[in-house]
PyMOL Python script that loads the backbone (N, CA, C, O; Angstrom):
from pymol import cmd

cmd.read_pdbstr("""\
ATOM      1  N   UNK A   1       0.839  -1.171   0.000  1.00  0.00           N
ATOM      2  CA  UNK A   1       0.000   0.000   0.000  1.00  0.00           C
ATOM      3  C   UNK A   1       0.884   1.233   0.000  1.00  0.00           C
ATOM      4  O   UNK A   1       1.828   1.580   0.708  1.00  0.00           O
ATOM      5  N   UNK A   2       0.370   1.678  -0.848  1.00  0.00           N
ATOM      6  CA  UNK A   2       0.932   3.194  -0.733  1.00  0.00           C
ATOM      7  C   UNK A   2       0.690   4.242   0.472  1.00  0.00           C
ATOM      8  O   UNK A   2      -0.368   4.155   1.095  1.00  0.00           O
ATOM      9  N   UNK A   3       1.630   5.223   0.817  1.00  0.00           N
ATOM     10  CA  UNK A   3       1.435   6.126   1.986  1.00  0.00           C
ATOM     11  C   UNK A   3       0.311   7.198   1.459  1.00  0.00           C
ATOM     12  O   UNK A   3       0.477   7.868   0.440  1.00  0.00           O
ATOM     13  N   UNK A   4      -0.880   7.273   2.307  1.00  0.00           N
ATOM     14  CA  UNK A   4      -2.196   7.959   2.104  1.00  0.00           C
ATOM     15  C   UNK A   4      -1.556   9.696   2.178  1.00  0.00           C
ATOM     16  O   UNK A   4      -1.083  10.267   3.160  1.00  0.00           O
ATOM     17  N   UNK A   5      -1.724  10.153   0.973  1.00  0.00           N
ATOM     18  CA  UNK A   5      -1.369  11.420   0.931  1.00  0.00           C
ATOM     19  C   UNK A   5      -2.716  12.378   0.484  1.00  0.00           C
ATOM     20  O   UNK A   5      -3.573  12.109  -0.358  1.00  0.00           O
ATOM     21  N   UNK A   6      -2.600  13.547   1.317  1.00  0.00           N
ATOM     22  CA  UNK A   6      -3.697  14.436   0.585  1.00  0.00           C
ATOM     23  C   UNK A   6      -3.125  15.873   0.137  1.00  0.00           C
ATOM     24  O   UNK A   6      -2.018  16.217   0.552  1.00  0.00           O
ATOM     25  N   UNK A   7      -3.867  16.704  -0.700  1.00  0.00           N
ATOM     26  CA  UNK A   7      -3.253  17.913  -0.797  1.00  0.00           C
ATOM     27  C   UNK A   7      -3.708  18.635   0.152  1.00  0.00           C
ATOM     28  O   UNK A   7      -4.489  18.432   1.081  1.00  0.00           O
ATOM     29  N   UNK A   8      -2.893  19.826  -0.340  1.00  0.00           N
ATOM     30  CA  UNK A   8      -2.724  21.037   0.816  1.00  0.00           C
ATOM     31  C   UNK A   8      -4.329  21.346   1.307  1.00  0.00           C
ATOM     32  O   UNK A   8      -4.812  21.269   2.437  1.00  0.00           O
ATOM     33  N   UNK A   9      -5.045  21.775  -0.155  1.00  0.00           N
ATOM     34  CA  UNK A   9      -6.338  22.297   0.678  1.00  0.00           C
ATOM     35  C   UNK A   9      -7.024  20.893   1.183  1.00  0.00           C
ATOM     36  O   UNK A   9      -7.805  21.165   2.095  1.00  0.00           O
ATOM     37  N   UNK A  10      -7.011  20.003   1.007  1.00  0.00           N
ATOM     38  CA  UNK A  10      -7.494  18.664   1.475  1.00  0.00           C
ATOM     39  C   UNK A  10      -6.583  18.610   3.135  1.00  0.00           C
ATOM     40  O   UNK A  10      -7.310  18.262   4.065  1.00  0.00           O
ATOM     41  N   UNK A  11      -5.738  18.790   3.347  1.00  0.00           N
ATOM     42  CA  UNK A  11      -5.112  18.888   4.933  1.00  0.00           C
ATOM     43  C   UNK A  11      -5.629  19.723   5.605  1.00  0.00           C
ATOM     44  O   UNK A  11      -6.017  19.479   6.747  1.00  0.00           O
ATOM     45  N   UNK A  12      -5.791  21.383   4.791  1.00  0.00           N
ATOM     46  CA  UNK A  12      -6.512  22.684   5.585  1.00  0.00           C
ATOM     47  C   UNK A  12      -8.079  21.470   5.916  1.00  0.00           C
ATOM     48  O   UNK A  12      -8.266  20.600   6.766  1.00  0.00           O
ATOM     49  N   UNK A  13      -8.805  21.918   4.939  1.00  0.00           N
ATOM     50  CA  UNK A  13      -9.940  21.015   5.163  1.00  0.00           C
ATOM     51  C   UNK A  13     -10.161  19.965   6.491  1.00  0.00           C
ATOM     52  O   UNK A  13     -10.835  20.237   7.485  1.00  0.00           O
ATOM     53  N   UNK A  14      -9.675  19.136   6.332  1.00  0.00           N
ATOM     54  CA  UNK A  14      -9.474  18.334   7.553  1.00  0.00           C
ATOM     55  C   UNK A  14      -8.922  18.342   8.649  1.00  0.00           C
ATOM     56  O   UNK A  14      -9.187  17.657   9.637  1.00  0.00           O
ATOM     57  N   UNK A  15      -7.784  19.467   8.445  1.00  0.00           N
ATOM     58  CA  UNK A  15      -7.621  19.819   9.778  1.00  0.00           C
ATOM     59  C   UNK A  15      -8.508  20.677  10.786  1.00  0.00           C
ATOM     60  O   UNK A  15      -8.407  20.570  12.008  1.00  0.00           O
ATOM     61  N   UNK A  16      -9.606  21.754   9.981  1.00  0.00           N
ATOM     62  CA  UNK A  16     -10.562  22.310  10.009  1.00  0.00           C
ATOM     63  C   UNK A  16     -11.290  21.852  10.806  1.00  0.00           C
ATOM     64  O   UNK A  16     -11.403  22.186  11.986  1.00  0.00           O
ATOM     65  N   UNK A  17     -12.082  20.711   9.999  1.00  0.00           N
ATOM     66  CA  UNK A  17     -13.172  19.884  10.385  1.00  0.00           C
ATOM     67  C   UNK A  17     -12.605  18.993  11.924  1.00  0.00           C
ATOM     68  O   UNK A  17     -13.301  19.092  12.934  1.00  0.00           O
ATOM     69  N   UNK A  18     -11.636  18.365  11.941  1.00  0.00           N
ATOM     70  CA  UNK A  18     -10.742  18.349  13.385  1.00  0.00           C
ATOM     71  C   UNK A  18     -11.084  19.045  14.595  1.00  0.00           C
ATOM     72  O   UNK A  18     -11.600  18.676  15.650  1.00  0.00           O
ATOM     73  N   UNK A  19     -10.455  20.693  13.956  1.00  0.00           N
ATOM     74  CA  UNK A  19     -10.472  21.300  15.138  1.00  0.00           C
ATOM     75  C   UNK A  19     -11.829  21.602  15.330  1.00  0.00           C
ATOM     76  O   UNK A  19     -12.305  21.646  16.465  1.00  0.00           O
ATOM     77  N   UNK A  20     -12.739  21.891  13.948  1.00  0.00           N
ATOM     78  CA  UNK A  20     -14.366  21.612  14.399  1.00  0.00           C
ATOM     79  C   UNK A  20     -14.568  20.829  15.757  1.00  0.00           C
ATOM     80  O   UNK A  20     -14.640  21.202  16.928  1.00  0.00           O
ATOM     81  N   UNK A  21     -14.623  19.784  15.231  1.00  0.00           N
ATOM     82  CA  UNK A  21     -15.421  18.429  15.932  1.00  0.00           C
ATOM     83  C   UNK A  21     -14.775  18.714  17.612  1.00  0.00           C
ATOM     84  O   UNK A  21     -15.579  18.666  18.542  1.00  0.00           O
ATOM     85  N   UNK A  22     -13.377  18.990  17.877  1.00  0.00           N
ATOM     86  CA  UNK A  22     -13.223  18.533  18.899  1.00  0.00           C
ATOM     87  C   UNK A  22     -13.430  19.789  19.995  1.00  0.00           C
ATOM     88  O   UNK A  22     -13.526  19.674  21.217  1.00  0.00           O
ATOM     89  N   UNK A  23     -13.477  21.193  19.087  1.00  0.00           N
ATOM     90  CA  UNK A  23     -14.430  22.762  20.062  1.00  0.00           C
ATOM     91  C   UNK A  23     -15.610  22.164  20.437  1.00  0.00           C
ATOM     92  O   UNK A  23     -15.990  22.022  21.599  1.00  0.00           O
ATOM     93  N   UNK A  24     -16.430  21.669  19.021  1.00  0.00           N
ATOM     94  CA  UNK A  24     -17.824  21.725  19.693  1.00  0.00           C
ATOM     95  C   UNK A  24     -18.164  19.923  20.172  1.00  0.00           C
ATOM     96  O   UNK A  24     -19.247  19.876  20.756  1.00  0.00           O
ATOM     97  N   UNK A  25     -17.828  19.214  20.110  1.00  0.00           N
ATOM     98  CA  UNK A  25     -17.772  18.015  20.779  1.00  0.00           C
ATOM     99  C   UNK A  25     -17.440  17.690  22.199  1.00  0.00           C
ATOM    100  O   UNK A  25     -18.123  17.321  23.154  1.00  0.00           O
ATOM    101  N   UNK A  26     -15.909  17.998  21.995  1.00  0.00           N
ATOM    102  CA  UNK A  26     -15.257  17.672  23.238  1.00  0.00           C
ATOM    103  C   UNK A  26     -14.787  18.636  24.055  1.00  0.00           C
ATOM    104  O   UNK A  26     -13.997  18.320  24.945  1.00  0.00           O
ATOM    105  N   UNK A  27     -15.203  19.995  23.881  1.00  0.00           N
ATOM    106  CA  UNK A  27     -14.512  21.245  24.564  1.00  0.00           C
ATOM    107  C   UNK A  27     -13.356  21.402  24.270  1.00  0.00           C
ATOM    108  O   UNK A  27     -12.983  22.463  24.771  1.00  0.00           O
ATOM    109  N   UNK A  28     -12.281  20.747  23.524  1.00  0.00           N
ATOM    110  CA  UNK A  28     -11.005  20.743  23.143  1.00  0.00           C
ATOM    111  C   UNK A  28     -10.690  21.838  22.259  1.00  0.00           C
ATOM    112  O   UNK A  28     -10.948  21.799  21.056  1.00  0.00           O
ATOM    113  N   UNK A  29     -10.026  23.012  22.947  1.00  0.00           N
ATOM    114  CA  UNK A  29      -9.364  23.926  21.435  1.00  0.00           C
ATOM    115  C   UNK A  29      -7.892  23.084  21.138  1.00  0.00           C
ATOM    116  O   UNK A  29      -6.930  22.786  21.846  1.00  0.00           O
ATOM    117  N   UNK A  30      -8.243  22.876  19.747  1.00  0.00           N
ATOM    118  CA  UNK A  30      -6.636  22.735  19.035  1.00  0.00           C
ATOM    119  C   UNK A  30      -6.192  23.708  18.268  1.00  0.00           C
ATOM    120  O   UNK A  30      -7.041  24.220  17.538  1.00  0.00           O
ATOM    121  N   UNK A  31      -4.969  24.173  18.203  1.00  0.00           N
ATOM    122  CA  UNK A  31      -4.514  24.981  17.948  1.00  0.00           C
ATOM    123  C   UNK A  31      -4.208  23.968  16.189  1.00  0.00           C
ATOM    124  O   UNK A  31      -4.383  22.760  16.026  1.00  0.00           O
ATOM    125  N   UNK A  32      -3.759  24.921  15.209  1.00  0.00           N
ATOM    126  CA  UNK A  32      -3.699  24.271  13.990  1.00  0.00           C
ATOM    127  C   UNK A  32      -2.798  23.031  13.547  1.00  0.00           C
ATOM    128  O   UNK A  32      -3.151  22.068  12.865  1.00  0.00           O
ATOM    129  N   UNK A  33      -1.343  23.336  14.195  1.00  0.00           N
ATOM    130  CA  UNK A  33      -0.885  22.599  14.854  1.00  0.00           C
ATOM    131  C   UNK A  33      -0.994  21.118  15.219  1.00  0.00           C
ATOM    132  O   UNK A  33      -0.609  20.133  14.588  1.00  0.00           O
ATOM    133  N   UNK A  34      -1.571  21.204  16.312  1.00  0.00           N
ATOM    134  CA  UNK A  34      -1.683  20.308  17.122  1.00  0.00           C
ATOM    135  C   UNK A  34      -2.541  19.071  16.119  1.00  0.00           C
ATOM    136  O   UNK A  34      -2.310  17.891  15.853  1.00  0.00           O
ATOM    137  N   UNK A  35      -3.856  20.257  15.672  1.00  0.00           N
ATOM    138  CA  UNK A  35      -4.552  19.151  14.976  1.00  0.00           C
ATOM    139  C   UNK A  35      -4.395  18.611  13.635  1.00  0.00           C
ATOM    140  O   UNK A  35      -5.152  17.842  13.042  1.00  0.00           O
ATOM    141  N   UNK A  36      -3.041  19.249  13.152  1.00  0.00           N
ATOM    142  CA  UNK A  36      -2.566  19.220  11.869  1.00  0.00           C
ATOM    143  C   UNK A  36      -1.498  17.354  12.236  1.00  0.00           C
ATOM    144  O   UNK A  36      -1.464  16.302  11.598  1.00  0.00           O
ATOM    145  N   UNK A  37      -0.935  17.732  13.320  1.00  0.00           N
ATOM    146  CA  UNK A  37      -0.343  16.273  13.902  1.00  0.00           C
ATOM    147  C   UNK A  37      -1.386  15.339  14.255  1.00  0.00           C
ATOM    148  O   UNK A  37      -1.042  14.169  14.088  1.00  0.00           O
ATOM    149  N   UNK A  38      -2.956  15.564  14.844  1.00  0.00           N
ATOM    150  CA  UNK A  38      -3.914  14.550  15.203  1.00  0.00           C
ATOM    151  C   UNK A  38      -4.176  13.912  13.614  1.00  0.00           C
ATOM    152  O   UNK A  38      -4.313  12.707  13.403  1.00  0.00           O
ATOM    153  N   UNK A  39      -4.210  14.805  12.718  1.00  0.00           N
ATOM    154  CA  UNK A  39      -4.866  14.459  11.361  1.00  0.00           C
ATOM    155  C   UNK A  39      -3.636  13.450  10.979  1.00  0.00           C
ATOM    156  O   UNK A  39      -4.081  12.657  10.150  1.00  0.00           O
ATOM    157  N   UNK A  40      -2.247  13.168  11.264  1.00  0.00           N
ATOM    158  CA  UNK A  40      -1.712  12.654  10.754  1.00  0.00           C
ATOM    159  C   UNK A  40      -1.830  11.470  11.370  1.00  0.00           C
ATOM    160  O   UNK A  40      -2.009  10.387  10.813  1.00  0.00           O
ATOM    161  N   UNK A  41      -1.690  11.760  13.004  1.00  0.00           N
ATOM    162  CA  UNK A  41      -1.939  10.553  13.611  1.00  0.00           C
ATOM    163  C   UNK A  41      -2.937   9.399  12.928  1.00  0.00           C
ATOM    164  O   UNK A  41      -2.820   8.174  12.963  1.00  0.00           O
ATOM    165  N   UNK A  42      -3.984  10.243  12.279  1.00  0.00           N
ATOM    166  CA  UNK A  42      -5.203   9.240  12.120  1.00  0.00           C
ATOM    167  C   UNK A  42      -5.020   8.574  10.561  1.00  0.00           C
ATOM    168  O   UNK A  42      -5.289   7.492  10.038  1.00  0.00           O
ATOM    169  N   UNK A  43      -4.561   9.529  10.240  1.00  0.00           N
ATOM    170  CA  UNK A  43      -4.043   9.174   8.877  1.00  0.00           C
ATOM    171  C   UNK A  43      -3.386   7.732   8.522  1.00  0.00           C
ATOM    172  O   UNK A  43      -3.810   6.807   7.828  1.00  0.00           O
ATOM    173  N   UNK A  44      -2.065   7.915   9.341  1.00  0.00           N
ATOM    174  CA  UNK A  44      -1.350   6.846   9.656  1.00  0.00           C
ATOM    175  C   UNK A  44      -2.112   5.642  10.842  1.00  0.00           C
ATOM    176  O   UNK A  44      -2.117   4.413  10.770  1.00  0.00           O
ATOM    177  N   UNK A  45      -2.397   6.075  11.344  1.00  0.00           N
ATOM    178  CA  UNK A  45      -2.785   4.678  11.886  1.00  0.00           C
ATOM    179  C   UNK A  45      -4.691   4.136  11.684  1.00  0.00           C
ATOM    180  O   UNK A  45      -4.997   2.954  11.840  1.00  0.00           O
ATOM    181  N   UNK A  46      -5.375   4.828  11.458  1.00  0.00           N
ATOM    182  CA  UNK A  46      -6.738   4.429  11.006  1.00  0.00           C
ATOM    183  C   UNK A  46      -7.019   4.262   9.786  1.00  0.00           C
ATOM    184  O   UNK A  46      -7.722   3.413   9.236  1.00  0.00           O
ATOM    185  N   UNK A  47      -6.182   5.487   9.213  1.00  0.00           N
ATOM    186  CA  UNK A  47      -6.234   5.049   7.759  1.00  0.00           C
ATOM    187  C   UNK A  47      -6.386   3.734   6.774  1.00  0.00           C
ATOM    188  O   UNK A  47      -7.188   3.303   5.945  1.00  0.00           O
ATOM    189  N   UNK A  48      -4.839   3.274   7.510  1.00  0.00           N
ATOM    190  CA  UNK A  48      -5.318   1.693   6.414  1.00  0.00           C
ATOM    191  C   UNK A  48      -6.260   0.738   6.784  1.00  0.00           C
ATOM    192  O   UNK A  48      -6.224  -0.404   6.326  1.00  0.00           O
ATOM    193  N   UNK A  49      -7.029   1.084   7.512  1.00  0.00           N
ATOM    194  CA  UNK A  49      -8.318   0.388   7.963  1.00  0.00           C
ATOM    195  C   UNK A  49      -9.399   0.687   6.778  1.00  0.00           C
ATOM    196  O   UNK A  49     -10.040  -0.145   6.136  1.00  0.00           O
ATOM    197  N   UNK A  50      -9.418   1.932   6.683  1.00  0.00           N
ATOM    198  CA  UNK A  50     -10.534   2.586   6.043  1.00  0.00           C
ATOM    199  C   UNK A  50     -10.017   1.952   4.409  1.00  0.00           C
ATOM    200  O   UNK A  50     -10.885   1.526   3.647  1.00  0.00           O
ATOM    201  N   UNK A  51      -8.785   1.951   4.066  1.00  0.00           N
ATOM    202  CA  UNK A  51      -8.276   1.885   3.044  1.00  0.00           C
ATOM    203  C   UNK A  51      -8.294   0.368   2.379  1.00  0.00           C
ATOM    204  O   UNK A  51      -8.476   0.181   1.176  1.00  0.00           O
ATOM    205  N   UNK A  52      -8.074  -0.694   3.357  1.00  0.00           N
ATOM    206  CA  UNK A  52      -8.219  -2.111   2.970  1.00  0.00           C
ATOM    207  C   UNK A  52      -9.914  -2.495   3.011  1.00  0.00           C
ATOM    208  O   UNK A  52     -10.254  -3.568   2.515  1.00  0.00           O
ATOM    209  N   UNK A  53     -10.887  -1.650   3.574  1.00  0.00           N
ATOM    210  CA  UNK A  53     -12.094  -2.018   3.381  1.00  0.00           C
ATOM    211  C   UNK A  53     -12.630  -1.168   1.947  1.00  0.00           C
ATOM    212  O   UNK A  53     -13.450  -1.751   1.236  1.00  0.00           O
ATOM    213  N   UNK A  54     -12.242  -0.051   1.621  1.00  0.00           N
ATOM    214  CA  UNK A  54     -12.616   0.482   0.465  1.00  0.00           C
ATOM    215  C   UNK A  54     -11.691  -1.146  -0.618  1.00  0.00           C
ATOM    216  O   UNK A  54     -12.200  -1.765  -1.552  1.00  0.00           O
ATOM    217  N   UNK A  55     -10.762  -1.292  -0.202  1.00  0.00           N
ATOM    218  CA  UNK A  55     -10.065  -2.289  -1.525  1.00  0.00           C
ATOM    219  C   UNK A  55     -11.407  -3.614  -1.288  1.00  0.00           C
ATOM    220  O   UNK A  55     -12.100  -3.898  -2.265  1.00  0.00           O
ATOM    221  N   UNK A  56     -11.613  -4.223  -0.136  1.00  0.00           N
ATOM    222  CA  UNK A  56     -12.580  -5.127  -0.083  1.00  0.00           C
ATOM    223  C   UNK A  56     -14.054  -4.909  -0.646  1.00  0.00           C
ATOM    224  O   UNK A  56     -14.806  -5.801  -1.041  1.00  0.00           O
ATOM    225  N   UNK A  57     -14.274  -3.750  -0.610  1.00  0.00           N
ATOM    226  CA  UNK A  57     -15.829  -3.441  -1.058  1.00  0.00           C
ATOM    227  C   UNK A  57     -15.771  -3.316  -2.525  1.00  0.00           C
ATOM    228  O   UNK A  57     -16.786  -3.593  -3.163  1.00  0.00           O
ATOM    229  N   UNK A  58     -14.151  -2.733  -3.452  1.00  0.00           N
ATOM    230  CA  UNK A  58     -14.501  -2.917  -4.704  1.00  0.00           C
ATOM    231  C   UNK A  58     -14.021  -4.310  -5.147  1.00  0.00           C
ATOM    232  O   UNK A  58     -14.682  -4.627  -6.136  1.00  0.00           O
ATOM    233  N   UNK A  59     -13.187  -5.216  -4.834  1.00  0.00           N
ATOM    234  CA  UNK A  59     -13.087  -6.539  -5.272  1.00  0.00           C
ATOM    235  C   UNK A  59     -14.574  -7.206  -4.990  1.00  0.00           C
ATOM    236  O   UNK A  59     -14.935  -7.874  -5.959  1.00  0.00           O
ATOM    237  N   UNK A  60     -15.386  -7.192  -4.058  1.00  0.00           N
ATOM    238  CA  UNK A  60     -16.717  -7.575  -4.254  1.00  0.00           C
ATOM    239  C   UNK A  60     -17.652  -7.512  -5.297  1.00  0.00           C
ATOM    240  O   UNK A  60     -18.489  -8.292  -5.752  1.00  0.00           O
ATOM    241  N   UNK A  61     -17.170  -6.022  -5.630  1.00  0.00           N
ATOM    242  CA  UNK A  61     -17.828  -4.984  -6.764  1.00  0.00           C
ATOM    243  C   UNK A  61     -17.735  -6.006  -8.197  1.00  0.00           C
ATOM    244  O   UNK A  61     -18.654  -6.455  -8.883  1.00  0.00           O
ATOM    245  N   UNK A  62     -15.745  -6.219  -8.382  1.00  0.00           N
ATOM    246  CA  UNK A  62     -15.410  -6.890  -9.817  1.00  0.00           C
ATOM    247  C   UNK A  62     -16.122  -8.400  -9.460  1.00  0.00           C
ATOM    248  O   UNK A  62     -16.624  -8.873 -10.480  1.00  0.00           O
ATOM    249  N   UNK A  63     -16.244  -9.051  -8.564  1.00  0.00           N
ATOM    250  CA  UNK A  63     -16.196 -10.420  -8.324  1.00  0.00           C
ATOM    251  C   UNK A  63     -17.660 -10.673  -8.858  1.00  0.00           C
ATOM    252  O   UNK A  63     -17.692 -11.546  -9.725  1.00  0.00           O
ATOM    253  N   UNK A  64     -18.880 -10.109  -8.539  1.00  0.00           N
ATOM    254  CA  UNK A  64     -20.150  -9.417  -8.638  1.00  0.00           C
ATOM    255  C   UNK A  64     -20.208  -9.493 -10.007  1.00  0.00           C
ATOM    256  O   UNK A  64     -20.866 -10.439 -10.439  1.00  0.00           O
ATOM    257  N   UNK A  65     -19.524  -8.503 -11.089  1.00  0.00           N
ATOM    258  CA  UNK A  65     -19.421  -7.874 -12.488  1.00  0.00           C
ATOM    259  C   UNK A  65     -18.743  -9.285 -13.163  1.00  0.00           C
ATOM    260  O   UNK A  65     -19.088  -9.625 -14.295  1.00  0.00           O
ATOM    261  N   UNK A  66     -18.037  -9.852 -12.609  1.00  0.00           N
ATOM    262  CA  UNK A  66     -17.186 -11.153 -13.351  1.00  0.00           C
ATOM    263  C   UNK A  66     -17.991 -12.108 -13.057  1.00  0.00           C
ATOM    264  O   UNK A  66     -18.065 -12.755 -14.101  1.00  0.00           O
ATOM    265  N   UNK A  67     -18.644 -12.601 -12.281  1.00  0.00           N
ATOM    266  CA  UNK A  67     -19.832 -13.488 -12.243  1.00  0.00           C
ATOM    267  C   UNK A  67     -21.092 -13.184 -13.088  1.00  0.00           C
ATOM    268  O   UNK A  67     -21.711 -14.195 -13.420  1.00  0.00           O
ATOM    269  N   UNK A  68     -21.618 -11.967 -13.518  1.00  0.00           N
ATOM    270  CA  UNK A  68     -22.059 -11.302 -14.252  1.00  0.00           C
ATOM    271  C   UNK A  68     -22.053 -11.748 -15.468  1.00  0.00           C
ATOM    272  O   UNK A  68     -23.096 -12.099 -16.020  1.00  0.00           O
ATOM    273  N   UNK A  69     -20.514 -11.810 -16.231  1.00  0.00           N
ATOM    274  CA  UNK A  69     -19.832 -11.521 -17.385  1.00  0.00           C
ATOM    275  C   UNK A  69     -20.021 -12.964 -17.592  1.00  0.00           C
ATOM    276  O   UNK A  69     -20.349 -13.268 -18.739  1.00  0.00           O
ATOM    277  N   UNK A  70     -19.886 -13.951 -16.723  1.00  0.00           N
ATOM    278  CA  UNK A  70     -19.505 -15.269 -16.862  1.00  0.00           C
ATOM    279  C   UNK A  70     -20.824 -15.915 -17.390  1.00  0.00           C
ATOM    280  O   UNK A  70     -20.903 -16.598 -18.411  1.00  0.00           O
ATOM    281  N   UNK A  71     -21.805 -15.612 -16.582  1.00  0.00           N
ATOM    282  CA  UNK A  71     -23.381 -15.722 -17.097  1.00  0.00           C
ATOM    283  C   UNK A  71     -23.591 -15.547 -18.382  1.00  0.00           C
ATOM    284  O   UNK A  71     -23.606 -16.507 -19.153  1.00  0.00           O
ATOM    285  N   UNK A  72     -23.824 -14.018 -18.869  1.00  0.00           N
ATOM    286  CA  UNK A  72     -23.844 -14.140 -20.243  1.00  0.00           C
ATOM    287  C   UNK A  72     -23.007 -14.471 -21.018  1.00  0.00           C
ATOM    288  O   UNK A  72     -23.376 -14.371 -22.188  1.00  0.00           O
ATOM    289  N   UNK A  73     -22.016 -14.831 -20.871  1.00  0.00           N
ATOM    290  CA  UNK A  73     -21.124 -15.567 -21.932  1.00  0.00           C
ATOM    291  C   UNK A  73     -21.919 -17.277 -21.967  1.00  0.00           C
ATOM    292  O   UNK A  73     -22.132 -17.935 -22.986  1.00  0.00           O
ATOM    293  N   UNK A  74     -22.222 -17.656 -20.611  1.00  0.00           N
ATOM    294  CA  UNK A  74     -22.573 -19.049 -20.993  1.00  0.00           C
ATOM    295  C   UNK A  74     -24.011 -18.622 -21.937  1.00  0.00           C
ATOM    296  O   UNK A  74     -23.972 -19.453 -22.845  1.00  0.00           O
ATOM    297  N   UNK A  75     -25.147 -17.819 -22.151  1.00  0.00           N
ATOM    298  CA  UNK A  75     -26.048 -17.800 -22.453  1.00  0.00           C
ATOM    299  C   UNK A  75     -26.017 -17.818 -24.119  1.00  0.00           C
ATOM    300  O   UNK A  75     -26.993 -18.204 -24.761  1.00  0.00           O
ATOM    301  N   UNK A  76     -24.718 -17.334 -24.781  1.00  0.00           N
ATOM    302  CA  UNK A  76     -24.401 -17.241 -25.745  1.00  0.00           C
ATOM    303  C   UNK A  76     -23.456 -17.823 -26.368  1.00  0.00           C
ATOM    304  O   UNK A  76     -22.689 -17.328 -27.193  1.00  0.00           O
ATOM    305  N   UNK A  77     -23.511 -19.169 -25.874  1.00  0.00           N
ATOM    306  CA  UNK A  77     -22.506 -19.998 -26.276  1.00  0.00           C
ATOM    307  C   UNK A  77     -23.838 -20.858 -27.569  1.00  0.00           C
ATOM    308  O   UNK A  77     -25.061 -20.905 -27.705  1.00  0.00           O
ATOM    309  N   UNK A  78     -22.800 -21.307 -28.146  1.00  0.00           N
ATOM    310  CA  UNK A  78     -23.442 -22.069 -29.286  1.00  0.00           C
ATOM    311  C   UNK A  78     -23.532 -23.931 -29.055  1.00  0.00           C
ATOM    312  O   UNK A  78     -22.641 -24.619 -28.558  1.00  0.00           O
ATOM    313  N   UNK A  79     -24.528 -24.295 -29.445  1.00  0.00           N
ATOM    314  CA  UNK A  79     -24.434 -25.896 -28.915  1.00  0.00           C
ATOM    315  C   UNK A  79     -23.416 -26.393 -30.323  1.00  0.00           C
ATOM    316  O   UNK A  79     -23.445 -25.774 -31.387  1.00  0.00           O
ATOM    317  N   UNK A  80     -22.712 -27.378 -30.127  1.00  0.00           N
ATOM    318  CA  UNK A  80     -21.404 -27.966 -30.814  1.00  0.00           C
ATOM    319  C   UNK A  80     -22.066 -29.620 -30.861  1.00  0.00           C
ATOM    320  O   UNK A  80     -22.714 -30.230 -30.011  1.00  0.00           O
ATOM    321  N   UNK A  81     -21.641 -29.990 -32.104  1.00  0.00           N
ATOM    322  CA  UNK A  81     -21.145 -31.778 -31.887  1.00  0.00           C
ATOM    323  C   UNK A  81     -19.796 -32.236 -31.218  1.00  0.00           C
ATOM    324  O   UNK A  81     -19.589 -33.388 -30.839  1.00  0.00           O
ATOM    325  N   UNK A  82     -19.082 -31.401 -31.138  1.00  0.00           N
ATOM    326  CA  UNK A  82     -17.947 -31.019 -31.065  1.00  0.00           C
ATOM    327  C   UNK A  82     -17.273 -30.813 -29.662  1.00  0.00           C
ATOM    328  O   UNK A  82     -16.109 -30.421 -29.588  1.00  0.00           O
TER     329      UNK A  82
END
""", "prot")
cmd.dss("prot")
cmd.show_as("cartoon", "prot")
cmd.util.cbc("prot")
cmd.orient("prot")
């Protein structure tokens, strides 16, 4: 797996929404900082959670579409002596 990278306004963004959640949630002010390191924290360690279930939900997806594919191919097969 590759290291989960985002861009700049994608870091502002989330670091944002961070320091959102944890003023009006948890009474917590983070300074930009601080929550610029929480965002990484989570990054790195929750991340590939989130990341191996997005890979599991689309191999379901092809497995689904290739069972699919496999169907109509048998429907259009031709009968043979052969």
């Amino acid at each position: 797996m590759s290291d989960i990278e985002f861009t700049q306004q994608q870091k502002e963004g989330l670091t944002e929404a961070l320091q959102k959640y944890c003023a009006d949630e948890l009474g917590i002010e983070l300074e930009q900082f601080d929550a610029w390191f929480l965002l990484e924290f989570v990054t790195n360690k929750i991340g590939p959670v989130y990341y191996n279930k997005g890979l599991s939900d689309a191999q379901s997806v092809i497995e689904r579409k290739m069972l699919d594919i496999a169907d109509e191919l048998y429907q259009i097969e031709k009968e043979s002596e052969f």
